[in-house]
Residue, then its C-alpha position, 0 to 999 in steps of 0.5 A: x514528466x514530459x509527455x514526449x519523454x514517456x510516450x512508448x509508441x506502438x513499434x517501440x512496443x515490439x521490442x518486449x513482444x516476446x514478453x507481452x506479446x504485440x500490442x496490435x493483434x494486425x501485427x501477428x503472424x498466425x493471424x488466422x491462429x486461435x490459439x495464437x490470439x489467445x497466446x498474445x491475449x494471455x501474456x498481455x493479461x499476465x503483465x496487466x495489459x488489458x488492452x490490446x488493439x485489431x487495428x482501430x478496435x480495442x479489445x478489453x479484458x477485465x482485470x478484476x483490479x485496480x491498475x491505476x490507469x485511469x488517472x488524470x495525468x493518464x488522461x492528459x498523456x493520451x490527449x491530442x495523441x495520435x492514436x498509435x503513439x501510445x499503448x492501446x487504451x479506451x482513452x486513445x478510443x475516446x480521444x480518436x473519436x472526440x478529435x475527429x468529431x472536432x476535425x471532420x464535425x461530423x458524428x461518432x458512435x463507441x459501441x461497447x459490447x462483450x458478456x455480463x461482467x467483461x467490464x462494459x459499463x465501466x468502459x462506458x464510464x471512463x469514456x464519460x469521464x475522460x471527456x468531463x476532464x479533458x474538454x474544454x468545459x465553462x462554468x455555465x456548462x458545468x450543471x450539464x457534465x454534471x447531469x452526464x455523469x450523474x445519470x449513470x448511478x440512477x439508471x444503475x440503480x433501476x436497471x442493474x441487478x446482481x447475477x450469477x455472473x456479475x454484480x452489476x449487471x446492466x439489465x437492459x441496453x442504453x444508448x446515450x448521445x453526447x452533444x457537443x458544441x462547435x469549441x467541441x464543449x459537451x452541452x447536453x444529452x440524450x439516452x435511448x433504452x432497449x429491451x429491460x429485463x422485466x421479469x427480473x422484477x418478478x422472479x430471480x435465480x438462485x444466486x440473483x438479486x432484483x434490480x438495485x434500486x428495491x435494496x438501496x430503498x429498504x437500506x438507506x431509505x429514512x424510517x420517515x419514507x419507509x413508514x410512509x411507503x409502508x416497508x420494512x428493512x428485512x428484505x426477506x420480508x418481500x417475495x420479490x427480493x428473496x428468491x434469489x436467497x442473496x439479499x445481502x452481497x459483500x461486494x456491494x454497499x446498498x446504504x452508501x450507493x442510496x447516497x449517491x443516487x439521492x444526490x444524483x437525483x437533486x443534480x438531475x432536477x428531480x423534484x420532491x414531488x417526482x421522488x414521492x410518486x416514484x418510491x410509491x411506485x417501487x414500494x407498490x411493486x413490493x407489496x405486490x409481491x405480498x398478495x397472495x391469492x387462495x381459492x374459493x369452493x368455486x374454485x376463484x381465486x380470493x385474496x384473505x388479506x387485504x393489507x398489501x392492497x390497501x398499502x398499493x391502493x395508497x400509493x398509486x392513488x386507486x381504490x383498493x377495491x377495484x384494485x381487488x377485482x381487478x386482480x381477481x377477475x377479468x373483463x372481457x368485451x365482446x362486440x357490445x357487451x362486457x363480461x367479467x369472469x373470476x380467474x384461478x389463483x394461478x391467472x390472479x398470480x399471472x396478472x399480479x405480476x404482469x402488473x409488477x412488470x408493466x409498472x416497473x418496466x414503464x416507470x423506467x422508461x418514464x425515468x429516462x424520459x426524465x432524464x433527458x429532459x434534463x440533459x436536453x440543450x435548448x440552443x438549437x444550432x448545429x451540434x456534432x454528437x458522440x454516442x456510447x452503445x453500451x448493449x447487453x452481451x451475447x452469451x450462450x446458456x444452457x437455457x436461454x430465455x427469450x430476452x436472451x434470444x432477442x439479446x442475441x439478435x441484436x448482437x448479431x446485428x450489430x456484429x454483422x454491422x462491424x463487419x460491413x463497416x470494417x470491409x467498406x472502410x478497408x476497401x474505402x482505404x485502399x481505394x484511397x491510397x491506390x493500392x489493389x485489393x481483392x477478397x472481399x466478397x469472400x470474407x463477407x460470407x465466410x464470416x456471416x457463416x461462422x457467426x450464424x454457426x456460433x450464435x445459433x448453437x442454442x436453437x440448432x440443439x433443439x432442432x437436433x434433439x426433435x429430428x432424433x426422438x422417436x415419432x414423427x417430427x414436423x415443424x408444428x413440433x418443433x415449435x411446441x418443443x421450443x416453446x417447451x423449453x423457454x417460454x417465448x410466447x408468453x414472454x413475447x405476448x407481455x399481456x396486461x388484462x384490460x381491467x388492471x390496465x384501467x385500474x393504473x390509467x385512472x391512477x393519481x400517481x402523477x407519473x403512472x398517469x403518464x406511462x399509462x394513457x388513457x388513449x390506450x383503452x379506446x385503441x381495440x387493436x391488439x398491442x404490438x408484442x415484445x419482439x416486434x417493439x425491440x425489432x423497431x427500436x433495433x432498426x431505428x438504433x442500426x439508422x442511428x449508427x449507419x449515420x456515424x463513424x464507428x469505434x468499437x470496444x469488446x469487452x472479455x471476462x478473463x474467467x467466471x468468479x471475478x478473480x484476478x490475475x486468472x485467465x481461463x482458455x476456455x472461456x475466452x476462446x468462446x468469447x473470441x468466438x461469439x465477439x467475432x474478433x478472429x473474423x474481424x482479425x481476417x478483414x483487417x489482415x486480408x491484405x496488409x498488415x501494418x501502414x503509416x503515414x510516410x511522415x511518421x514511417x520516415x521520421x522513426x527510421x530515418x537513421x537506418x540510412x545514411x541518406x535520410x540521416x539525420x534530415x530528409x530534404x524531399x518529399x517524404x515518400x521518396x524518402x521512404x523509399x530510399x530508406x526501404x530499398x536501403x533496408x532490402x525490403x522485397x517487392x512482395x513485401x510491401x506497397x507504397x500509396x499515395x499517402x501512406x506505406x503499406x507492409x504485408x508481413x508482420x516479420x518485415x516490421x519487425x526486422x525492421x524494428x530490430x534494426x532500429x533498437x540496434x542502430x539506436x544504441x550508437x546513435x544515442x551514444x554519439x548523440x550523448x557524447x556531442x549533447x553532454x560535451x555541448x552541455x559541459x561546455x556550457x556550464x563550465x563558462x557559466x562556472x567560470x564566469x560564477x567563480x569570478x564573481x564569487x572570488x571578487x565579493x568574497x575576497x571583499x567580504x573577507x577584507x571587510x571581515x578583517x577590517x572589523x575583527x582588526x577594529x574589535x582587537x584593539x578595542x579589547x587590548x585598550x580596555x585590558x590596558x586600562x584594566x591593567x593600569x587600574x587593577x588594585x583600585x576598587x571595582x571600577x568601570x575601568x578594571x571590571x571587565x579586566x578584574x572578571x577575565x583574571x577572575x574567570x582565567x585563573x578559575x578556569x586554569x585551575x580546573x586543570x591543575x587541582x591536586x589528585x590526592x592528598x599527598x598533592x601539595x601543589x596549588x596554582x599560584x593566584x594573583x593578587x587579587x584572588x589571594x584570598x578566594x584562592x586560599x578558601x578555594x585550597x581548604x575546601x578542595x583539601x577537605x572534600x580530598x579528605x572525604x572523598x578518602x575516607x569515604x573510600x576506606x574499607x571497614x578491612x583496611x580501618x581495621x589495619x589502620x588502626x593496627x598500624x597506629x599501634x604498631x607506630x606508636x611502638x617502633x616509631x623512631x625506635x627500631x630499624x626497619x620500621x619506615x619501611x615496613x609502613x607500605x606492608x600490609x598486615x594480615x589476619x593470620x601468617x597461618x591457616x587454620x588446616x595448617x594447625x594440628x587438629x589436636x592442638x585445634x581440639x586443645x584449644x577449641x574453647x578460644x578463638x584462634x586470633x592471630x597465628x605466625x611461624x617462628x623459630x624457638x632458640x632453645x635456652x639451654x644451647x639456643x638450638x633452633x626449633x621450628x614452632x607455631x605461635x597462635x595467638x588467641x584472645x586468653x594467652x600465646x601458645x607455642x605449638x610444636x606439631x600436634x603438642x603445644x610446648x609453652x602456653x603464655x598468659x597474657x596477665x604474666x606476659x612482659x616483652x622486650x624486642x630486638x628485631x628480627x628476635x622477640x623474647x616473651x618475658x615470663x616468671x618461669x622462664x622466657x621464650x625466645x622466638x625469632x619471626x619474619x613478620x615481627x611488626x605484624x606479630x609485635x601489634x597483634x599480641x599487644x592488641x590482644x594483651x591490652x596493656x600499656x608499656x608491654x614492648x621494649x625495644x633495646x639497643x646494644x644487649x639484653x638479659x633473659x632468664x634462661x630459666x628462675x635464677x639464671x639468665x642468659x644474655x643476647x647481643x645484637x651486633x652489625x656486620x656483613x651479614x645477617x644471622x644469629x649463632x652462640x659465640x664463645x662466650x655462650x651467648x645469643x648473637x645477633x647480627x644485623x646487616x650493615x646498609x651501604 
């Protein structure tokens, strides 16, 4: 994506103010609101918008989160940009401030302030990184940047600690030069420290943590070094590093950020001999820790164990019994004499650890030393430089210590500094553009008054509790009721006992003898105290700045345990407070609240005239003018200077504003409807012209196409010709193609013509050729038919199979009717066993029913007819009548004779003359059950019966309309069968 097509500039930004508030707190209404300025801080942090300007100050607030700000591409976007052309940043800060450095060469400083954890450092980071990326930079420059960027894990390292309110809390203020070349090319460095918390060295709250560098060592040291300097892992080992009871902290990874420091002090040029002297220096600091002092009968302090001093005898390249006495005892000159004098265990305990902090607190300022020589440029031409102020918060406790006092000084200062700078550069502004403007004096004392209110809350409460106790009160005891409560005049004094000083000037620890000279101890004079050291070097950085071009950054904490998307009210009201924000607020809107350029102004709302739309001609101030008098603005609403217009009310803007998103719309809908006709114009020609030329090669590629599928037909019909011709001669070169295309056709059309069944008698007729594999082709799909259905037959179904084979083998061509009782189904009984009288059932239970059918009995004596069971069993045929069995038959005295639809079973006694609907089913059960040949004849015409032994009877079988049977006047059975037409 372009940067034009998503840069948002600071008035487009209005249009959501409801949402996210304004992005320039100038810009506000009720300016003078506190809780407005937090509403407007408030809704920006709900939406992830830290940032948040009061004219050229950025005001930072610490999303605890990554946001994804801080890209290389975010860093492109906000270079060269004018600084209000995209939402507030530290990269426009940095930029801003780099391209006025360039433009103008002259030097800039950033001051960053704000409380422990509002996010400082970091900011000071980005800052570095953004110039690492965005400046022109040559590879011979690269070990410089490199240099830069790498210093800030080092002196993290000796200087940040873990507290109760950050875990990487900068223990110290650092000022760092950026030095740039006349191409704006970064080619060197410098860094300046003040005030290290020393004491952290010695002691730490509950919650706390010494400084980094003593848990990076014991965690990603090699066992090689640890042997060396005499440690072990187990930081609970060490009174220094366990008081705090939170060696070990989540948040922070000491293995890993020991890497980054090692590589970063081989990029910084620290050789292996530095590195030695220094660990020996952090891991004596430690042992010191260790010594643990008793008391004598005389009541000296001793040391039973001699272990540590031993270990720190080594390190730093003393002799371990002067080191002892040293620390047991003090020596004290008088005019031409010395005397040493034995201390208390309490007087040994202070000078151990006056001697853990000289040592750690020289030792850092011997790193930066270091550190500079290796940023130092030795090209000696004019170089414009960028200082970043990364300095200790102003914060209130509940007690404040004495570093605290002096870090609240300082901001004081440097706040008191802001303010002044601020009112000359309003004043300055005004001046420049002509415009009046009056109450400067005004807000220059009321904002010392408010800021000496706040930022002496501390010492205020003190002098309130000393007026109010009982007793008198003066001013000698109000000075021993503040040295009561926080210890100033110790911290103050700083003392090192001469002896120990001795001891650490005659070190043969290489950077030792550099912190500690021996010049030192032929100076009598009493060594300047702690206050009056950081109230110089506060003066010579105030020198510094008054010499540069100001940009400012206030970091906020959004709320104490570092969570996100939490804002607490209370909280960043004291921020906004002790930072000064409102009062600077008040500077910036004591006269107007918004100005720009007149080329900038006109160019955004030129369309809300039709006289400066769409193209201004004249000048742009008189274009501004007739654009405002257009609008209506009112005389008390603005002024115009020389270079820049200046409105007083933030609502005039955004009327404005409002004006223009609303006017926007129909304009960008005239200009899309002439844009996208100029656009479809366009390309229609374009698609016009393609089209042609498209037409022209294809209706070429088709003739061509056709041409050699034209070419390929006849090739292929004179072969097939020939093919043709040649068909009956043995597999030649002339028939083979021809002979496999009739092969492969007939094959491949007869996929679709093979029979379905085996009553199919189709086959497709083959050509000559294929007469024989046609016929093979025939039995073998004949066979695999006649397996597929005999696989398919059921045992059910082969069982009534077989019964019809019987059954064929009795009536076929003998009796009518047979062919088409072919397609009936036989069953395994016409009765069901529930149908059969339980008596009869009983009667018979020795044999297994088989076969059971209704049937009429015609009686033989007046052929009556009788309704009657036959049940077929596996011994004989009963003919049942209800519970009685009327006629039981033995198959061994059985002979039948057969005349459908009448069945006589032929006995000695007597026959039974039977008539049944199902006679084909009947007939073949019986006979399969009698097992024996020739047992069923079929007549024609008449047949004789016994009607009972002796006498027989006769039944005729005629045809006539009808069917039925009756006795006719001759006494017999008659009958009658339908003629078919």
């Amino acid at each position: 994506i372009g940067r034009k097509h998503i840069r948002l500039h600071m008035e487009g930004a209005l249009t959501a103010r409801d949402k996210v508030g304004v992005q320039d707190f100038v810009l506000l209404d009720a300016y003078t609101s506190e809780t407005a300025f937090l509403d407007n801080l408030r809704k920006r942090f709900s939406e992830n918008l830290i940032y948040t300007y009061i004219g050229t100050l950025l005001v930072s607030v610490n999303p605890y989160q990554e946001l994804g700000i801080y890209t290389v591409s975010q860093m492109e976007l906000y270079q060269g940009v004018n600084f209000f052309e995209l939402p507030p940043h530290v990269y426009a800060i940095a930029d801003n401030a780099y391209r006025m450095m360039c433009s103008e060469l002259n030097n800039h400083f950033i001051l960053i302030s704000g409380e422990s954890g509002a996010g400082k450092t970091e900011a000071s980071k980005k800052i570095l990184q953004y110039f690492a990326v965005t400046c022109p930079m040559t590879e011979s420059l690269q070990i410089a940047r490199d240099r830069l960027l790498l210093s800030n894990p080092v002196l993290e390292a000796f200087g940040n600690a873990k507290t109760l309110r950050n875990d990487n809390s900068s223990r110290f203020g650092k000022y760092m030069d950026i030095q740039f070349d006349f191409k704006g090319v970064p080619v060197g460095g410098h860094i300046i420290s003040y005030l290290i918390e020393k004491s952290r060295v010695v002691y730490q709250n509950q919650g706390e943590r010494n400084f980094h560098i003593f848990y990076q060592l014991l965690e990603g040291g090699e066992e090689e070094l640890l042997a060396y300097l005499g440690l072990e892992r187990d930081h609970q080992l060490y009174k220094y590093l366990s008081q705090g009871h939170c060696a070990k902290e989540s948040s922070i990874n000491d293995k890993n950020d020991w890497k980054t420091v090692s590589n970063a002090f081989s990029v910084i040029n620290f050789t292996e001999d530095d590195l030695e002297n220094l660990f020996g220096i952090i891991a004596s600091v430690l042992h010191l820790g260790n010594i643990c002092f008793e008391e004598n009968q005389q009541g000296c302090a001793t040391i039973p164990d001699t272990h540590e001093i031993k270990w720190i005898a080594k390190l730093l390249g003393v002799h371990p019994w002067v080191l002892l006495e040293a620390l047991t005892h003090r020596k004290i000159e008088a005019k031409t004499e010395e005397v040493i004098c034995p201390l208390t265990p309490e007087l040994s305990a202070y000078a151990r650890d006056a001697m853990a902090k000289a040592v750690y607190g020289r030792t850092f300022t011997w790193l930066v030393n270091k550190i500079n020589s290796s940023l130092v440029n030795k090209d000696f031409t004019g170089k414009t430089v960028i200082g970043l102020l990364d300095i200790y918060g102003f914060e209130v406790f509940d007690k404040n210590g004495f570093e605290q006092f002096c870090i609240n000084y300082c901001n004081e200062k440097l706040q008191q500094l802001l303010i002044e700078r601020t009112l000359k550069a309003e004043q300055a502004e005004y001046e420049m553009e002509g415009i009046e403007w009056e109450p400067i004096q005004y807000f220059n004392n009321k904002i010392i008054c408010d800021l000496v209110e706040e930022r002496h809350k501390g010492i205020i409460s003190i002098l309130d509790e000393e007026c109010i106790r009982p007793g008198p009160a003066t001013d000698l005891s109000f000075l021993e009721r503040l040295e009561e409560k926080v210890g100033f005049l110790e911290k103050n004094n700083d003392l090192l006992y001469r002896h120990l000083k001795e001891v650490l000037c005659r070190s043969r620890n290489r950077i030792l003898k550099e912190c500690f000279l021996v010049a030192e101890l032929e100076n009598r004079r009493r060594p300047p105290t702690v206050g009056t050291q950081f109230k110089n070097s506060l003066s010579s950085l105030l020198e510094i700045l008054i010499s540069k071009e100001p940009s400012y950054i206030r970091c906020i904490k959004p709320n104490e345990r570092k969570e996100p998307n939490k804002f607490d009210d209370f909280l960043v009201r004291h921020q906004v407070k002790y930072l000064g924000l409102m009062e600077h607020l008040r500077v910036r809107r004591a006269g107007f609240a918004y100005r720009r350029k007149y080329e900038h102004f006109l160019q955004r709302y030129k369309s809300l005239c039709p006289d400066t739309w769409p193209h201004w001609h004249g000048r742009p101030a008189e274009g501004v003018e007739r654009l405002i008098k257009y609008i209506g603005y009112k005389p008390e609403e603005y002024k115009l200077g020389r270079t820049k217009i200046f409105i007083r009310f933030p609502r005039t803007l955004f009327a404005t504003e409002d004006a223009f998103e609303f006017s926007k719309h129909q304009l960008v809908a005239r200009i899309q409807g002439t844009y996208k006709g100029c656009l479809e114009r366009r390309a229609y020609l374009r698609k016009r012209q393609a089209a042609i030329t498209l037409e022209a090669h294809w209706r070429g590629a088709l003739a061509r196409k056709e041409a050699e599928k034209r070419k390929w037909a006849v090739q292929i019909i004179r072969k097939f010709i020939k093919g043709f011709i040649n068909r009956n001669k043995p597999l030649c070169p002339d028939n083979e193609e021809f002979i496999v295309f009739v092969q492969k056709n007939y094959i491949l059309n007869l996929r679709d013509h093979v029979p379905k069944n085996l009553l199919d008698k189709c086959w497709l007729k083959p050509p000559g050729i294929l007469a024989n594999a046609s016929e093979l082709l025939r039995k073998m799909c004949t066979r695999n038919l006649v397996r597929r259905y005999c696989r398919g037959i059921t045992a059910e179904r082969k069982a009534m199979m077989q019964q019809k084979v019987v059954t064929s083998e009795i009536f076929r061509d003998k009796k009518d009717g047979y062919a088409e009782s072919l397609n009936q189904p036989f069953a395994n009984s016409r009765i069901d066993e529930g149908d059969i009288s339980p008596k009869v059932l009983q009667l018979i239970s020795s044999e297994k029913i088989q076969y059971g059918v209704p049937v009429i009995k015609y009686d033989r004596k007046g052929f009556k007819t009788r309704q009657r069971q036959l049940i077929l069993t596996q011994k004989a045929a009963y003919v049942v009548e209800l519970a009685k069995i009327k006629q039981k038959i033995e198959y061994s005295m059985l002979q039948g004779k057969k005349q459908a639809p009448l069945t006589i079973l032929w006995v000695d006694l007597g026959d039974a003359v039977l008539w049944c609907e199902h006679v084909f089913e009947a007939v073949t059960k019986l006979v399969m059950l009698v097992q024996k040949e020739n047992i069923v004849t079929v007549v024609q015409g008449s047949l004789q019966f016994y009607i009972s032994p002796g006498k027989e009877g006769t039944i005729v079988f005629d045809t006539g309309p009808g069917e039925q049977i009756y006795k006719d006047k001759n006494g017999h059975l008659t009958v009658g069968k339908k003629i078919s037409k």
